[in-house]
Backbone of each chain as nested JSON, in Angstrom:
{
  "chains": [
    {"id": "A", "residues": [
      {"number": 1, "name": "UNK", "atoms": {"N": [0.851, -1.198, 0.0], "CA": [0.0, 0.0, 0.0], "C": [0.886, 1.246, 0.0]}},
      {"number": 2, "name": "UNK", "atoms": {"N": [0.747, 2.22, -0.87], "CA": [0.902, 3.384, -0.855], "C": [0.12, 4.808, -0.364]}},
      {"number": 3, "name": "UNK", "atoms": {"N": [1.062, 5.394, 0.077], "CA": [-0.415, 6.833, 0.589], "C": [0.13, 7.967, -1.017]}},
      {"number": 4, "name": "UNK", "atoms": {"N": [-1.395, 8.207, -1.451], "CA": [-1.545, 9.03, -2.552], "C": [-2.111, 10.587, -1.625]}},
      {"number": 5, "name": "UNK", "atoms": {"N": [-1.653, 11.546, -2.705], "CA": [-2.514, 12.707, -2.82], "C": [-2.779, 13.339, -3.649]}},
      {"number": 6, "name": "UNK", "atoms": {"N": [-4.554, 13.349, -3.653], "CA": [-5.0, 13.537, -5.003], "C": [-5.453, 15.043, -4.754]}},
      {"number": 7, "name": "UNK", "atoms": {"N": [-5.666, 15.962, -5.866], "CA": [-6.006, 17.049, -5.876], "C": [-6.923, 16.995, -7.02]}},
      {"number": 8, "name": "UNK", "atoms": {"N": [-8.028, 17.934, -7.059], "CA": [-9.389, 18.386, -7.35], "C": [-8.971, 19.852, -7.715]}},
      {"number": 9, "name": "UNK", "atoms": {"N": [-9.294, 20.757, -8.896], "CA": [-9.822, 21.486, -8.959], "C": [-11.4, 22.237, -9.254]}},
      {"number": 10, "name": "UNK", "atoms": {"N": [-11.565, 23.302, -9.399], "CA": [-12.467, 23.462, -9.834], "C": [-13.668, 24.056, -8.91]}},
      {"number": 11, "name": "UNK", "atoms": {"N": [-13.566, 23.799, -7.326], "CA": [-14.232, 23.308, -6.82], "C": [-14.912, 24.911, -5.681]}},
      {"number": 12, "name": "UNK", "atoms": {"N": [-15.007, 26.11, -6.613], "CA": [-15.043, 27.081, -5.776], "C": [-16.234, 26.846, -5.168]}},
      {"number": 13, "name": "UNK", "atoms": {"N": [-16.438, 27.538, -4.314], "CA": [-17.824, 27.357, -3.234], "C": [-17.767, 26.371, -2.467]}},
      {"number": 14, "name": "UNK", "atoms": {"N": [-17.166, 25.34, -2.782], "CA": [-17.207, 24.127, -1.733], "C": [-17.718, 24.141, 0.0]}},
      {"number": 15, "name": "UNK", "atoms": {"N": [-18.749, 23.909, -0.1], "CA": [-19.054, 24.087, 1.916], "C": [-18.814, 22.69, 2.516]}},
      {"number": 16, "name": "UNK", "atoms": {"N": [-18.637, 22.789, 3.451], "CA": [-18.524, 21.747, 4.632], "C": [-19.321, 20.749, 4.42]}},
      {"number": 17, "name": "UNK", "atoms": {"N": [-20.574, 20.776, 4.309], "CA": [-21.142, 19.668, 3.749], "C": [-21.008, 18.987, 2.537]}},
      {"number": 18, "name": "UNK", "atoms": {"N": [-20.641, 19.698, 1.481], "CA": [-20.113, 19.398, 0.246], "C": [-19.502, 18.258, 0.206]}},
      {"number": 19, "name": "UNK", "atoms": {"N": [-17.938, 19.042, 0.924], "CA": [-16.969, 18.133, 1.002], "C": [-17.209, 16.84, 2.24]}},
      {"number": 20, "name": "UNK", "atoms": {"N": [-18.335, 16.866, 2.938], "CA": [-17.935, 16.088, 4.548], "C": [-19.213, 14.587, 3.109]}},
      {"number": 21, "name": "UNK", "atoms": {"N": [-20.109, 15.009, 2.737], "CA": [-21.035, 14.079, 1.383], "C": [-20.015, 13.405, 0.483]}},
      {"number": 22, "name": "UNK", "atoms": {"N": [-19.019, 14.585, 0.274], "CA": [-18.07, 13.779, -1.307], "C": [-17.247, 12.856, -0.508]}},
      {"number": 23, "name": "UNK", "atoms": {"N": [-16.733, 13.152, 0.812], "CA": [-15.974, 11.7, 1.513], "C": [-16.333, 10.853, 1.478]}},
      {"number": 24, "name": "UNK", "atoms": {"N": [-17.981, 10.921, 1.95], "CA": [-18.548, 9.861, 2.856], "C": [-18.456, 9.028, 1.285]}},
      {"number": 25, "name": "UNK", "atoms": {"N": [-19.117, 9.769, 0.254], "CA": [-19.804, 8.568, -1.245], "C": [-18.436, 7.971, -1.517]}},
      {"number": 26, "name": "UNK", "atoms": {"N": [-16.788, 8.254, -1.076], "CA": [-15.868, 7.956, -1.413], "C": [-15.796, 6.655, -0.128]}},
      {"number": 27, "name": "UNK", "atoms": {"N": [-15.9, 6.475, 0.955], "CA": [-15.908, 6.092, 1.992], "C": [-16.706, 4.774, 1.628]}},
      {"number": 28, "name": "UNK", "atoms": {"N": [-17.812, 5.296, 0.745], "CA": [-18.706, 4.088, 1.114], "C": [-18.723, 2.779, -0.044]}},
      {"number": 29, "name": "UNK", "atoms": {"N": [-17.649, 3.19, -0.552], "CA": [-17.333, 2.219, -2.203], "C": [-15.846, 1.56, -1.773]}},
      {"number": 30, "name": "UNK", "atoms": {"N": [-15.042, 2.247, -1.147], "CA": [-13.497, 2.525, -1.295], "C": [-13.231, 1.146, -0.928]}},
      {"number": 31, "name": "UNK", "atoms": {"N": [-13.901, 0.333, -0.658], "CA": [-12.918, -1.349, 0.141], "C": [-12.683, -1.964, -1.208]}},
      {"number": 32, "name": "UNK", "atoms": {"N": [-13.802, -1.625, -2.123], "CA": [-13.963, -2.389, -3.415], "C": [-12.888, -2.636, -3.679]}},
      {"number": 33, "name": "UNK", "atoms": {"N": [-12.227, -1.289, -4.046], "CA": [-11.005, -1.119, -4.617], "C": [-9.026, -1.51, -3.489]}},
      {"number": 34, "name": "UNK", "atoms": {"N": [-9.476, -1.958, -2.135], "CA": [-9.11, -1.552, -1.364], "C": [-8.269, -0.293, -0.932]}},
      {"number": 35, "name": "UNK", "atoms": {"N": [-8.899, 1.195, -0.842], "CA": [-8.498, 2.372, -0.802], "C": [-9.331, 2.327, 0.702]}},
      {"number": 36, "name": "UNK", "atoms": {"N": [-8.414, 3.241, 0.978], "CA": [-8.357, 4.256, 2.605], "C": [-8.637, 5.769, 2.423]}},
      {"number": 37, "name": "UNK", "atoms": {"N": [-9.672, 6.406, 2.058], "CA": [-9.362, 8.101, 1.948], "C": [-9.749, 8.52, 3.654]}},
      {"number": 38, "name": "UNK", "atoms": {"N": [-7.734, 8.477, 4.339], "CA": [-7.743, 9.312, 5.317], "C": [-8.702, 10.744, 5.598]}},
      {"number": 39, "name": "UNK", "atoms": {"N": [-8.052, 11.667, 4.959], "CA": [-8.744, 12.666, 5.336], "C": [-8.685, 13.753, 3.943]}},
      {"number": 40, "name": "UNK", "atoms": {"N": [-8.88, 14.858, 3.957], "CA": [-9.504, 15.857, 2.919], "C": [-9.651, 17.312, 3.059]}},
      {"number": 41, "name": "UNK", "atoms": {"N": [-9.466, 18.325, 2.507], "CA": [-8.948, 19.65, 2.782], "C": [-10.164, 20.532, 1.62]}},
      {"number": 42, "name": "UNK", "atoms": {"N": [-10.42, 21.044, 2.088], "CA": [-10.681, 22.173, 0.99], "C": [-10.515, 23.911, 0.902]}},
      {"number": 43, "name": "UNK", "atoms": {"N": [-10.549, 24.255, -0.091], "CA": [-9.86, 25.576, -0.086], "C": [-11.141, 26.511, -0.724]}},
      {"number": 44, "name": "UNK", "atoms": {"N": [-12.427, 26.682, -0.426], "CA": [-13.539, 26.852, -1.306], "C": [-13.167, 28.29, -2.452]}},
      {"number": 45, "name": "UNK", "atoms": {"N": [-11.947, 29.002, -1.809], "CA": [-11.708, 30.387, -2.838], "C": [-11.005, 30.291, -3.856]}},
      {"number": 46, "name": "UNK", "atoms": {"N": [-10.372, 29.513, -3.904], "CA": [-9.55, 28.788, -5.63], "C": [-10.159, 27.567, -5.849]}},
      {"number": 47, "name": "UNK", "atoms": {"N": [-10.945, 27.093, -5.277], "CA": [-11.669, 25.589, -5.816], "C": [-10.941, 24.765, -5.682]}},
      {"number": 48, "name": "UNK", "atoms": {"N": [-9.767, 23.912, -4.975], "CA": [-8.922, 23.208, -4.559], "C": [-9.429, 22.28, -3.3]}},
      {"number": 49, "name": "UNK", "atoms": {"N": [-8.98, 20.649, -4.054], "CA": [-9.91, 20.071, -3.124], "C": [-8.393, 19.098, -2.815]}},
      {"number": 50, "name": "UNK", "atoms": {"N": [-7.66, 18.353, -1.886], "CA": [-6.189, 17.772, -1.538], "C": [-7.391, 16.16, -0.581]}},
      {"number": 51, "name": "UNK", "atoms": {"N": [-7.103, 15.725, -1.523], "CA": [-7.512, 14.068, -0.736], "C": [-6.114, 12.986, -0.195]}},
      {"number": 52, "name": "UNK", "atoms": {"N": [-6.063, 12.626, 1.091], "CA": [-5.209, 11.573, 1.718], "C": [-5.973, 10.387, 1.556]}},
      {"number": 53, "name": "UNK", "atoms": {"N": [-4.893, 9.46, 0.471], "CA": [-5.306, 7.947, 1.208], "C": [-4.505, 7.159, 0.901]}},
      {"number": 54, "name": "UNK", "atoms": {"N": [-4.971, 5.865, 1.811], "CA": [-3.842, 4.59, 1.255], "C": [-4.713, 3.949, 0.123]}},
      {"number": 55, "name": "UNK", "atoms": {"N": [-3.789, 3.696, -1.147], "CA": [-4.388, 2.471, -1.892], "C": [-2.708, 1.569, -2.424]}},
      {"number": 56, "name": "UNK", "atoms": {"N": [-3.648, 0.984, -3.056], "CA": [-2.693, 0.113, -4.503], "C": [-1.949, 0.634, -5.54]}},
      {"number": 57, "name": "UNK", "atoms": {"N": [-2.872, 1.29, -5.69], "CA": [-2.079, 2.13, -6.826], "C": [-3.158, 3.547, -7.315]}},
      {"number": 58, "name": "UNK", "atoms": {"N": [-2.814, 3.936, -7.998], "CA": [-3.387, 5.563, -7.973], "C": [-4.147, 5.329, -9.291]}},
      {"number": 59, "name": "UNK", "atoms": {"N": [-4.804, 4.165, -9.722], "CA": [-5.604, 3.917, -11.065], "C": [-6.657, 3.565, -10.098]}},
      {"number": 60, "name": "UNK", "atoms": {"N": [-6.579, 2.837, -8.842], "CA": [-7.48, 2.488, -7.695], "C": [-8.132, 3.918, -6.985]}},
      {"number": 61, "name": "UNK", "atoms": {"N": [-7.725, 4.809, -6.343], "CA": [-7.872, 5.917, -6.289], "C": [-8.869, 6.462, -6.761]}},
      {"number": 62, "name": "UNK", "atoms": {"N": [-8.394, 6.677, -8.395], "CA": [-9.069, 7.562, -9.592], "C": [-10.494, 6.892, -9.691]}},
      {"number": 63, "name": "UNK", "atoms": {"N": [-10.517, 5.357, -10.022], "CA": [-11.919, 4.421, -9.856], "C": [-12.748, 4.718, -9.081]}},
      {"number": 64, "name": "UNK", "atoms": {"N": [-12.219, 4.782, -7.401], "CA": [-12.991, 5.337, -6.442], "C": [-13.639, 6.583, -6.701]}},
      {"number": 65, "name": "UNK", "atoms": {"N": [-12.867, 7.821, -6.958], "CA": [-13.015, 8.843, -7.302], "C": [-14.294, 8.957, -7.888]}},
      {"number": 66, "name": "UNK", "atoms": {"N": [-14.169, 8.18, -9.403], "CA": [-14.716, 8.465, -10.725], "C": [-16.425, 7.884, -10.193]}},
      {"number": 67, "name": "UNK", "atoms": {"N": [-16.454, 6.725, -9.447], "CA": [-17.659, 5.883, -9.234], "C": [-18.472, 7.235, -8.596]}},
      {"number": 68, "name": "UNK", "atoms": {"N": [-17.678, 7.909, -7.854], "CA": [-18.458, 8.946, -6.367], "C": [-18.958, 9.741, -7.341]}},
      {"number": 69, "name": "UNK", "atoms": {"N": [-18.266, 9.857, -8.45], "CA": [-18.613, 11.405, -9.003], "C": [-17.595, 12.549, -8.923]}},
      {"number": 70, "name": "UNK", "atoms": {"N": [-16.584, 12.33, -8.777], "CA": [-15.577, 13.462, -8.798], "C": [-14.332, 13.023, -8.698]}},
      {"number": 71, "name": "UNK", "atoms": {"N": [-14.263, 12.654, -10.013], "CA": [-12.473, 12.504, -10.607], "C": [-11.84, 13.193, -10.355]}},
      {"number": 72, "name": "UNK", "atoms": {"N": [-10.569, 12.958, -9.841], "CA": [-9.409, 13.198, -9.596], "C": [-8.722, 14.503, -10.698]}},
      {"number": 73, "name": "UNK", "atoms": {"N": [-8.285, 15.038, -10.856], "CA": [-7.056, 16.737, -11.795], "C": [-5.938, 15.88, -11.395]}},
      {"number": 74, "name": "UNK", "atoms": {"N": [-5.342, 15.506, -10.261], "CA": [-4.006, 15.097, -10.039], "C": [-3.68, 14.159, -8.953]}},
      {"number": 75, "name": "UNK", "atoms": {"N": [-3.208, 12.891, -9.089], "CA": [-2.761, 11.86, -7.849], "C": [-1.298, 11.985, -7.73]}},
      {"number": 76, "name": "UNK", "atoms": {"N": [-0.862, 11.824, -6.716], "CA": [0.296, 11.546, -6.885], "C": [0.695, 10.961, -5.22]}},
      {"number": 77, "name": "UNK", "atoms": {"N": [1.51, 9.741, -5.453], "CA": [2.183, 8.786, -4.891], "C": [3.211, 10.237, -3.612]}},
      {"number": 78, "name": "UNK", "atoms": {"N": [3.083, 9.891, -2.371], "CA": [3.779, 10.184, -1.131], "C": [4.143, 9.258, -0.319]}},
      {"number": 79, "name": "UNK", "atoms": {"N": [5.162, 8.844, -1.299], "CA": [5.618, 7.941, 0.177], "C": [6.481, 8.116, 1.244]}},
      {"number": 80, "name": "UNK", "atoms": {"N": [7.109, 9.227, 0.73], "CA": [7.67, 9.844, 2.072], "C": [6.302, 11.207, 2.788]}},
      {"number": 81, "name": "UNK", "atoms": {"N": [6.849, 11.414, 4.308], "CA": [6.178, 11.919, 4.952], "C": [6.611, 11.995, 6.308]}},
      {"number": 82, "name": "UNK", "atoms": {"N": [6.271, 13.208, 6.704], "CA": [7.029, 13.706, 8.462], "C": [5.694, 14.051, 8.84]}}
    ]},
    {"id": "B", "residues": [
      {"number": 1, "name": "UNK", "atoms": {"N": [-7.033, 31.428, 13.934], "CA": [-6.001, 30.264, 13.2], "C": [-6.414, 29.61, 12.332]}},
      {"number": 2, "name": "UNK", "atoms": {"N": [-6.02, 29.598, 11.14], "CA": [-6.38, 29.243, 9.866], "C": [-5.429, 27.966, 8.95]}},
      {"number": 3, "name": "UNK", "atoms": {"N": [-5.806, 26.751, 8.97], "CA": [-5.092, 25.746, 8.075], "C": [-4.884, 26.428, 7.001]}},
      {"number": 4, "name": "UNK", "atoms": {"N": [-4.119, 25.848, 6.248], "CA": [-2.856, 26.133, 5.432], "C": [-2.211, 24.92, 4.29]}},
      {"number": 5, "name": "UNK", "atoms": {"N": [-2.785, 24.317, 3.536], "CA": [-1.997, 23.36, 2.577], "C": [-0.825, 24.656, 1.821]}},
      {"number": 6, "name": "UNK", "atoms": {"N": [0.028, 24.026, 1.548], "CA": [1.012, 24.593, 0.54], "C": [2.065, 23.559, -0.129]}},
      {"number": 7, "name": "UNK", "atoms": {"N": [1.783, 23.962, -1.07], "CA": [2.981, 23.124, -1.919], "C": [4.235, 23.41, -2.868]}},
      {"number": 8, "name": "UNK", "atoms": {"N": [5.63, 22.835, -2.718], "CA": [6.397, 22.67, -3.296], "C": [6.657, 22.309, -4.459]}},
      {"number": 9, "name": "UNK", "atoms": {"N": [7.427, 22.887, -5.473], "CA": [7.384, 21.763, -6.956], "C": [8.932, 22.011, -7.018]}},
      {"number": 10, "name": "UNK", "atoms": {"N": [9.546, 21.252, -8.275], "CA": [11.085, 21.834, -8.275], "C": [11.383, 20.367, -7.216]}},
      {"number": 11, "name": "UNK", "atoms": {"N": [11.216, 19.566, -6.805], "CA": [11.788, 18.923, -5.479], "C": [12.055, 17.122, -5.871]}},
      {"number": 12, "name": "UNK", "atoms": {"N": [12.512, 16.882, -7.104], "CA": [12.61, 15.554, -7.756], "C": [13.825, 15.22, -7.091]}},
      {"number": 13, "name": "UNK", "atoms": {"N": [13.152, 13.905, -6.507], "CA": [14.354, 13.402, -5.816], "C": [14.447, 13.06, -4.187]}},
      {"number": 14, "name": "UNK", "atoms": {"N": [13.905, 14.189, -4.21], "CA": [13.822, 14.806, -2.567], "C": [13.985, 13.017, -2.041]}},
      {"number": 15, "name": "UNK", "atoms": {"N": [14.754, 12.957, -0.724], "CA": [14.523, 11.898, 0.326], "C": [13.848, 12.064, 1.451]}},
      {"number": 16, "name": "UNK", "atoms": {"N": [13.949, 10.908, 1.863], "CA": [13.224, 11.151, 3.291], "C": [14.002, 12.144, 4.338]}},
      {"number": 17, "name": "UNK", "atoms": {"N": [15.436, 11.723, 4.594], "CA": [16.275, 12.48, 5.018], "C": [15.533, 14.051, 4.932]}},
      {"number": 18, "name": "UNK", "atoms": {"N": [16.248, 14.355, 3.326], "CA": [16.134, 15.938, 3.348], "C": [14.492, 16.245, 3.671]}},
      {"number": 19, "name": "UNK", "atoms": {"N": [13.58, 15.653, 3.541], "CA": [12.209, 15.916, 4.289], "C": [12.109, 16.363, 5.756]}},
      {"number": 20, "name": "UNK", "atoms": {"N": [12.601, 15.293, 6.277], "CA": [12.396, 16.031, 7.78], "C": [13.527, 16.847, 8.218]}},
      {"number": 21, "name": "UNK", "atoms": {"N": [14.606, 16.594, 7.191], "CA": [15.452, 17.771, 7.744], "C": [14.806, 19.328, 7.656]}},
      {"number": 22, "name": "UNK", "atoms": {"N": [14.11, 19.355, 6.36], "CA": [13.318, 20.935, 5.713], "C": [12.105, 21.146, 6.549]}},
      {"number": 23, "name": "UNK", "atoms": {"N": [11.492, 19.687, 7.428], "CA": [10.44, 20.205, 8.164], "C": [10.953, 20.549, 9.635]}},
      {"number": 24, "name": "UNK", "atoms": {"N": [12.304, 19.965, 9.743], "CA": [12.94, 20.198, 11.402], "C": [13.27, 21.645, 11.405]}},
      {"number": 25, "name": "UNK", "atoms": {"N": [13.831, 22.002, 10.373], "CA": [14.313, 23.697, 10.027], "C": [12.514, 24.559, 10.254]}},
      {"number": 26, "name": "UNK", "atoms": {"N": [11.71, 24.097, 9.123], "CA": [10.337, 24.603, 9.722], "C": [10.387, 24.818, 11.154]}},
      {"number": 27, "name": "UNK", "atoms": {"N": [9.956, 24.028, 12.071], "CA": [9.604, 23.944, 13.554], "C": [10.94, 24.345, 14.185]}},
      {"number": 28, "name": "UNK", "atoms": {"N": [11.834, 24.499, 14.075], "CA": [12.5, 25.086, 15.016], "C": [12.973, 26.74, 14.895]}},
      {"number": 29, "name": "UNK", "atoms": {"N": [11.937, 27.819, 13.67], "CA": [11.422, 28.891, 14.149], "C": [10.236, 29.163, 14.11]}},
      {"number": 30, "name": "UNK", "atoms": {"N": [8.969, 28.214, 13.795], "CA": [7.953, 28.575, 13.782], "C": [7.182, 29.447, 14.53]}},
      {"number": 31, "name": "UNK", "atoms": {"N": [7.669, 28.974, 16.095], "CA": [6.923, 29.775, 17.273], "C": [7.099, 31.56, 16.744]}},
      {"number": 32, "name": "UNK", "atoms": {"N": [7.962, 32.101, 16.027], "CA": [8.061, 33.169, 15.861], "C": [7.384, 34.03, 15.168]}},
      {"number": 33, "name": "UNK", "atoms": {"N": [6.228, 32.781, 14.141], "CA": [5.441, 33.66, 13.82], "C": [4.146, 32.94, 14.079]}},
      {"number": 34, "name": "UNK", "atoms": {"N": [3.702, 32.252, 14.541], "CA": [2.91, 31.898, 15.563], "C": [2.061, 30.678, 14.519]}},
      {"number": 35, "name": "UNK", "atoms": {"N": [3.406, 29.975, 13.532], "CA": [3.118, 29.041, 12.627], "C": [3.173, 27.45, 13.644]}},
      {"number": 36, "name": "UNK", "atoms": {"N": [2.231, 26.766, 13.108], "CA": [2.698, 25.393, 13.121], "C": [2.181, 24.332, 11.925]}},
      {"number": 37, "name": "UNK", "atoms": {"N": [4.095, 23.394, 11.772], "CA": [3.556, 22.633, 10.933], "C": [3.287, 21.697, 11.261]}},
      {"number": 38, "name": "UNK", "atoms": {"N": [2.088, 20.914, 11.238], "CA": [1.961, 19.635, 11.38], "C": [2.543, 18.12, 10.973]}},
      {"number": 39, "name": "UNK", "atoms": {"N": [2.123, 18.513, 9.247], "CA": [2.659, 17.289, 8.416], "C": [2.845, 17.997, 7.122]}},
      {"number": 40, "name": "UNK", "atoms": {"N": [4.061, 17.166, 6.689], "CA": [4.222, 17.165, 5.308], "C": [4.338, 16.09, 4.282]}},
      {"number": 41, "name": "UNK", "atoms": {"N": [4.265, 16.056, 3.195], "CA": [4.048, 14.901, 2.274], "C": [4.786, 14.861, 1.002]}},
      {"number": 42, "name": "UNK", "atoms": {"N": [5.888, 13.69, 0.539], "CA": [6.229, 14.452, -0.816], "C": [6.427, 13.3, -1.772]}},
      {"number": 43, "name": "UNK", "atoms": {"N": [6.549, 13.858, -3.166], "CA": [6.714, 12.706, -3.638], "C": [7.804, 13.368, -4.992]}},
      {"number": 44, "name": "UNK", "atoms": {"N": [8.91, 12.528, -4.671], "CA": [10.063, 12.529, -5.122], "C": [9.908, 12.165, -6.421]}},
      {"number": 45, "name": "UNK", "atoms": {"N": [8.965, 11.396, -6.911], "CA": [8.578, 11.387, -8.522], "C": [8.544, 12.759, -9.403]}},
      {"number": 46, "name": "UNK", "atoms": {"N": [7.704, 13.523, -9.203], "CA": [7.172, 14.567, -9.817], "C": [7.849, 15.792, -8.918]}},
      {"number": 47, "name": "UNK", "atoms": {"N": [8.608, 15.583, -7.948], "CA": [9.197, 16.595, -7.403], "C": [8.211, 17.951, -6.602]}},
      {"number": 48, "name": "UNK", "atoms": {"N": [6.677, 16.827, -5.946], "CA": [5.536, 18.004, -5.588], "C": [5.887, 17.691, -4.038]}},
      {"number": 49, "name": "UNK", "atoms": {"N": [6.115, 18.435, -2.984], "CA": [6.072, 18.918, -1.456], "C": [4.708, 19.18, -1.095]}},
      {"number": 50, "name": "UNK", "atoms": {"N": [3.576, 18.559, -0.152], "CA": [3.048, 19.661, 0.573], "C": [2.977, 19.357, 2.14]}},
      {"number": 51, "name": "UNK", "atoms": {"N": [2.795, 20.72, 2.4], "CA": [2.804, 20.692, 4.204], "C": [1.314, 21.598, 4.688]}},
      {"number": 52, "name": "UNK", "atoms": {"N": [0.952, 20.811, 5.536], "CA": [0.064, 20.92, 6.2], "C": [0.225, 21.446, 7.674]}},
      {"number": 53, "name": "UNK", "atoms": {"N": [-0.255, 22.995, 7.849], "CA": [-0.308, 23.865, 8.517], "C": [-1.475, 24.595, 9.625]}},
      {"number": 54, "name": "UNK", "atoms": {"N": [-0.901, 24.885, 10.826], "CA": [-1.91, 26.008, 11.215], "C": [-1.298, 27.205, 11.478]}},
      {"number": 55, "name": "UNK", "atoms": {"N": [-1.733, 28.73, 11.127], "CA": [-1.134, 29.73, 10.832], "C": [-1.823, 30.992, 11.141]}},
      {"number": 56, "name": "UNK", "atoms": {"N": [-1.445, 32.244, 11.498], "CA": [-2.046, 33.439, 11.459], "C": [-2.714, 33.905, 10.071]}},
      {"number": 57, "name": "UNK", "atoms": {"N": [-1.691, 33.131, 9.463], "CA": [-1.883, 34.01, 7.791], "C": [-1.031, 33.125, 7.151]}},
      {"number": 58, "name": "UNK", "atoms": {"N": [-1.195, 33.306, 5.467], "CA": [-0.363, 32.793, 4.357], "C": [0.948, 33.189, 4.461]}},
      {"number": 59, "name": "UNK", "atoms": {"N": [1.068, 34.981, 5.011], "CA": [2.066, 35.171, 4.852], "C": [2.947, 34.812, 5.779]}},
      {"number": 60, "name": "UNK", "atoms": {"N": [2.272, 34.417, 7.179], "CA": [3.264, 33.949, 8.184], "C": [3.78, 32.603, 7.563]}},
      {"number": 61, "name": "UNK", "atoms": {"N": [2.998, 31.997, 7.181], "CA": [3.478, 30.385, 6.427], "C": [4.928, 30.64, 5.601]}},
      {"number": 62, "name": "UNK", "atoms": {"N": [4.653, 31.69, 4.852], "CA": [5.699, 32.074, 3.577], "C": [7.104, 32.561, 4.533]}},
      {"number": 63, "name": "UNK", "atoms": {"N": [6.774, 33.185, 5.24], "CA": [8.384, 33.896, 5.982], "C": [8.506, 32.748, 6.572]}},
      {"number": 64, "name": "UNK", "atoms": {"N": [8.297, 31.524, 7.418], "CA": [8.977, 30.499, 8.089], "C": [9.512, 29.583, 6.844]}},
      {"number": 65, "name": "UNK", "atoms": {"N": [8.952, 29.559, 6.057], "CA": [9.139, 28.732, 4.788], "C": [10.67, 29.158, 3.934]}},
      {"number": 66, "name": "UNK", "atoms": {"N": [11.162, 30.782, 3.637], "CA": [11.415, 31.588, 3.432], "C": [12.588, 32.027, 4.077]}},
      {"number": 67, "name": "UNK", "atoms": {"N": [12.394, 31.386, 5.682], "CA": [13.755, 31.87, 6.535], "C": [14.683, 30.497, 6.625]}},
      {"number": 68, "name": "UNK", "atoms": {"N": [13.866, 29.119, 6.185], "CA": [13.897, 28.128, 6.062], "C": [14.627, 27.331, 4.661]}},
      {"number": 69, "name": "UNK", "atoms": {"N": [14.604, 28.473, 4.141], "CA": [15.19, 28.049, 3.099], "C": [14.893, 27.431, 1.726]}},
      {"number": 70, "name": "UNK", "atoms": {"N": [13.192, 27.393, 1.499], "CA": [12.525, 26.624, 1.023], "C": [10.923, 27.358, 0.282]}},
      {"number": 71, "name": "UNK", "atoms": {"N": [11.198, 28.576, 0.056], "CA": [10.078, 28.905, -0.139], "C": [8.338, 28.262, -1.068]}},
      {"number": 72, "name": "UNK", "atoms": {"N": [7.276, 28.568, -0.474], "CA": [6.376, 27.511, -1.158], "C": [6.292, 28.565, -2.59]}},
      {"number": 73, "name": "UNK", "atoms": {"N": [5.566, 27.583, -3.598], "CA": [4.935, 27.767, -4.445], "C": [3.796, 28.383, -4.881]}},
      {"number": 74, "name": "UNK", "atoms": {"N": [3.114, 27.418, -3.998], "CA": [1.527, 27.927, -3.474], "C": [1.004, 27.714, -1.933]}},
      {"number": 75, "name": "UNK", "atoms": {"N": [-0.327, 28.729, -1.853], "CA": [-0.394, 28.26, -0.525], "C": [-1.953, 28.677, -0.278]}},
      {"number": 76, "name": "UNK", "atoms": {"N": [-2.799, 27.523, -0.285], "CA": [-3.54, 27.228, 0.206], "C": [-4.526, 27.426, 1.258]}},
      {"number": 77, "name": "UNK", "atoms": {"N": [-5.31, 28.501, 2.162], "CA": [-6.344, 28.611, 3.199], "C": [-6.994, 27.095, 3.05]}},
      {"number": 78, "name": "UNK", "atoms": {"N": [-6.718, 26.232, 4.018], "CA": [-8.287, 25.043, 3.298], "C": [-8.952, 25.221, 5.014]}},
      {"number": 79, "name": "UNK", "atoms": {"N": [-9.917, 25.854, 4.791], "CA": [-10.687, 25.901, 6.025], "C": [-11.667, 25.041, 6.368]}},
      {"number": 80, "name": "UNK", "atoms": {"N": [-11.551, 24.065, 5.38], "CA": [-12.695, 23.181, 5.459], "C": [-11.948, 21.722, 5.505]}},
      {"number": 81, "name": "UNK", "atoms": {"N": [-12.533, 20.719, 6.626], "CA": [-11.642, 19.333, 6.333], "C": [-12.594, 18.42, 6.816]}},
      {"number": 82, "name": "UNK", "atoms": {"N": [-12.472, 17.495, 6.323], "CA": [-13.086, 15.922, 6.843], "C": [-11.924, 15.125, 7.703]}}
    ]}
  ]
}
């Protein structure tokens, strides 16, 4: 397992519920694929959305993503981390 | 106090080493501007950094970043998290 971080644009306005709904529909598929989306950030004034998780690989990720409804702009593999 | 994603580019290669060395340099002046970093994440593929913050401001993020040796790229308010 690797920890990815995926980034979202696009996403101005984003409220708290928005983003706390787009986890959960990510949350509630993610074993399929076996993905982990730790946790999730949003920035609602540039539309910037930063997703943590563990998967397999970052084509696993994007699947998750894509099923919820909101594909991925950018994954990328972190395997280092402090 | 306001979270803070920001990210690095330019950083191919990066190790683990020089990671927590650039986040040990972070935290040992942060208190000065009333920054803290939590975590950071990178991935030595694509040469992308980000660190995850709580902060007065962007710009306090940028001068610890800055005195640090490392200035960000971008930087992020995400006031919103799951």
């Amino acid at each position: 397992m690797t920890r990815f971080m995926d980034v979202h644009h696009g996403m101005e306005g984003i409220t708290a519920d928005q983003l706390r709904e787009a986890h959960e529909a990510d949350l509630a598929i993610e074993k399929d694929e076996k993905v982990h989306f730790e946790r999730a950030w949003a920035d609602p004034e540039s539309g910037t959305v930063y997703c943590l998780s563990e998967a397999p690989s970052a084509e696993a990720v994007q699947r998750v993503h894509e099923r919820a409804g909101h594909k991925a702009d950018e994954i990328h593999a972190v395997p280092l981390s402090v």
